[in-house]
Steps between C-alpha positions, in 0.01 A plus 500: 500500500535278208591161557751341225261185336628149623745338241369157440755182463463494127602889450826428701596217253431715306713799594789263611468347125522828362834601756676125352501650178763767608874438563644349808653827598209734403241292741705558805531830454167607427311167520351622858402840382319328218317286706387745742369733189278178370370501825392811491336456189336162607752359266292283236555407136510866342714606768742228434539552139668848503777355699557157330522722185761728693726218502611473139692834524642383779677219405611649184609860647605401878539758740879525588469550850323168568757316331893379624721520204629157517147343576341643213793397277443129657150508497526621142742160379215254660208640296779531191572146550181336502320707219843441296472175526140449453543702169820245418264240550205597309792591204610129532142382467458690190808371357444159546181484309645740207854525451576168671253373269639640149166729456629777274348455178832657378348870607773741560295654791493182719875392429587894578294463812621195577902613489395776704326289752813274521769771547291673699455207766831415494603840601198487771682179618860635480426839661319382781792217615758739484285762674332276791846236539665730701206572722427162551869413574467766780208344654658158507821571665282708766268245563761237494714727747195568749434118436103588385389205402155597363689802296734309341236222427277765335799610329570145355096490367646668125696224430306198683176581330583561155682160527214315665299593178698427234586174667081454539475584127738266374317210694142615383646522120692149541126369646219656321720610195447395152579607135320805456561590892309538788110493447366899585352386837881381628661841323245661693593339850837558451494847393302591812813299700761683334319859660452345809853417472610856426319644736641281794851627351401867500354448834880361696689832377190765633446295801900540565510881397237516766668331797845611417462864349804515311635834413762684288637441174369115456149680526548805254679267279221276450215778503696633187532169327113446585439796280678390201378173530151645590520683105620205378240275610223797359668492199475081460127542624434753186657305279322173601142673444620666143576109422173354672343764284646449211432142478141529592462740207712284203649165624293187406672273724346707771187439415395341818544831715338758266283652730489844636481408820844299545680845370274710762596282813850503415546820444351560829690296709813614304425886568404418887819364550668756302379760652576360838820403460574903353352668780693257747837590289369857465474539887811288617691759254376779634572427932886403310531800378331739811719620750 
């Protein structure tokens, strides 16, 4: 009889690479039967491939029966959260180096784009505190009742670190500030702070959701305002390339950033974390409205 070939180290990296690529729920339910089959095969990079290209469709069309309702809906708000506001960031970048700057040239395609990016953030912004308040509130009072001190500290990171920033970038622009500014190397620095910054206060609220797995109305409430606020941050991301476009083709004053290259990169990053954030909203919907 046939003996199966010996699976080296590097194939099982390999294969358990492959398995990370799949969701949480979908590698413990057939992550073991997976495994066994690339052992059978003497795993390998070929072997690996088929499954780690298996795993897009599985994100995007889940299997219901892997998922609870109110964990997917949870699950769904994190990932909404922190590719919403990555996109909000990247928006704010782009408007401090165009609008903020007066770069129009008096084209009725930017200041369209622009009015459109403004409106549409603020709805973005409006949407998503009404939505998520009453979530958050929830949390609070729970972990303040079960007296859960690391909850209600992560739940506290939203409003400590935006505040640690913009108190960091008033004392960097009172320091190294001048007429013009901040030289490009500071803007830079401080650009990469504010992420890290946003991403500390998208990281309190998931870390929360996932320790106290609140459920009920606070929860469907705030997967339905992530959806509007989902469309309205695609909507400011659009709008921010049609402008970004349309000064690279006419606007003198832009004249430093006509290049190809800036539009292709941030159209990228603006349709990676638009498509994120929509298949996060599109999913969350969906275990809301199964029974």
């Amino acid at each position: 009889m046939a003996t199966p070939p010996a699976r080296r180290p590097g194939r099982a990296r390999l294969a358990r690479a492959a398995l990370r690529l799949y969701p949480p729920a979908w590698r413990a339910r057939y992550g073991a039967e997976v495994l066994a089959l690339l052992d059978d095969t003497g795993g390998g990079l070929a072997a690996a491939l088929g499954p780690a290209w298996r795993a897009i469709p599985a994100w995007i069309w889940p299997p219901r029966q892997l998922h609870d309702r109110e964990a997917r809906m949870r699950a769904s708000l994190g990932t909404g959260l922190v590719s919403g506001a990555m996109l909000a960031g990247v928006g704010m970048v782009f408007s401090q180096l165009t609008e903020f700057q007066r770069i129009s040239d008096n084209s009725l395609v930017v200041l369209g784009s622009y009015a459109i990016f403004d409106t549409a953030m603020a709805v973005c912004a409006l949407v998503a505190a009404a939505g998520g308040l009453p979530l958050w509130l929830v949390m609070l009072r729970r972990a303040r009742r079960e007296h859960r001190t690391r909850e209600t500290a992560y739940l506290m990171l939203p409003i400590v670190a935006p505040g640690t920033f913009l108190v960091t970038l008033r004392v960097i622009v009172r320091l190294l500030g001048g007429p013009g500014g901040v030289s490009p190397g500071v803007f830079f620095a401080v650009t990469l702070l504010g992420f890290g910054a946003a991403a500390v206060a998208c990281a309190g609220p998931i870390l929360a959701m996932q320790r106290l797995r609140p459920r009920g109305q606070a929860v469907q409430l705030a997967i339905r305002a992530a959806s509007v606020a989902t469309a309205a941050i695609v909507v400011a991301g659009a709008a921010s390339v049609t402008a970004l476009t349309a000064l690279l083709l006419w606007a003198r004053g832009f004249a430093g950033y006509h290049s190809g290259a800036v539009l292709s990169g941030y159209l990228a990053v603006v349709a990676v974390l638009a498509m994120t954030a929509i298949v996060s909203a599109r999913r969350g919907t969906r275990a809301a409205h199964s029974r």
